[in-house]
N, C-alpha and C positions, 0 to 999 in steps of 0.2 A: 539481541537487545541488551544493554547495559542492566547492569544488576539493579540499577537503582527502578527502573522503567518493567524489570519483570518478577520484584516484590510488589509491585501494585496489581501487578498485570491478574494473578491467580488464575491462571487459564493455561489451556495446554493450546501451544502456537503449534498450526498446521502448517504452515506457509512460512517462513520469512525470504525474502527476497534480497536482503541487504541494503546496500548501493547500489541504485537502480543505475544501465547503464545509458546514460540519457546521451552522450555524444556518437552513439551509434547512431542516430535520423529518428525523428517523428517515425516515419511508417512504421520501421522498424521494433522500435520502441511499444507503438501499438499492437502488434502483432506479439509480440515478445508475453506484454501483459494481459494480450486476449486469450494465448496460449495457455495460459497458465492459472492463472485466477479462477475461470468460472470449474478448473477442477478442484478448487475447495470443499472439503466434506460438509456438510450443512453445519451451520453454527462453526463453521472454521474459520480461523480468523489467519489474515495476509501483514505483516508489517513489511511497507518500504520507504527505506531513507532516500532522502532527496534533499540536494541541496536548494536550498530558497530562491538563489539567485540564479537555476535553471531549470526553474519554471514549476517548480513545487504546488504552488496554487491553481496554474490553469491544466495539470497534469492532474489536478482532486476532482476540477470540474469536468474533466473529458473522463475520465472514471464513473464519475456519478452518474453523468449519462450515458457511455457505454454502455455497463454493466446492468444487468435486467433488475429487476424493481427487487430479488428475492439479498441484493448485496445495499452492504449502508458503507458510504466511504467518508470517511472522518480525521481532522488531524488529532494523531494521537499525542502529537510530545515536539517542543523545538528546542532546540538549543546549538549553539555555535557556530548559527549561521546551515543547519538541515531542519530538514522538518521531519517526521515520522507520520507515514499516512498509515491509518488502520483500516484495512477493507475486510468486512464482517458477510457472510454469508450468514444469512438466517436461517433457522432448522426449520 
């Protein structure tokens, strides 16, 4: 994460993922982030960038529902044309 986005942050990131790689396909894509994610340690938290204009928003809502009710997925931070989604695991 940039320095500016993990002096706010105060928390220890389990997960980051980066640049999500979204032109490998949808399925793929899903499976890549089913993979992965639900092995978060409780209260562990996922950052992934995504650019906006491929499909950053409707990639928060297929997360939100995916993901079992025990995850909160949220935009953390946009700038320059990505967005940074936050997926939080709860203890």
């Amino acid at each position: 994460l940039p320095r500016e986005y993990c002096r706010v942050l105060r928390r220890t990131v389990v997960l980051f993922i980066g640049i999500i790689p979204i032109r490998i396909g949808k399925q793929e894509l899903h499976t890549l982030l089913m993979t992965w994610l639900p092995r978060l340690a409780p209260d562990g938290y996922a950052y992934l960038v995504v650019q906006k204009n491929l499909g950053s928003d409707s990639l928060m809502r297929w997360l939100a529902q995916a993901l079992p009710d025990t995850f909160t997925v949220a935009k953390y931070a946009s700038s320059k044309g990505y967005r940074v989604i936050e997926v939080h695991r709860l203890p």
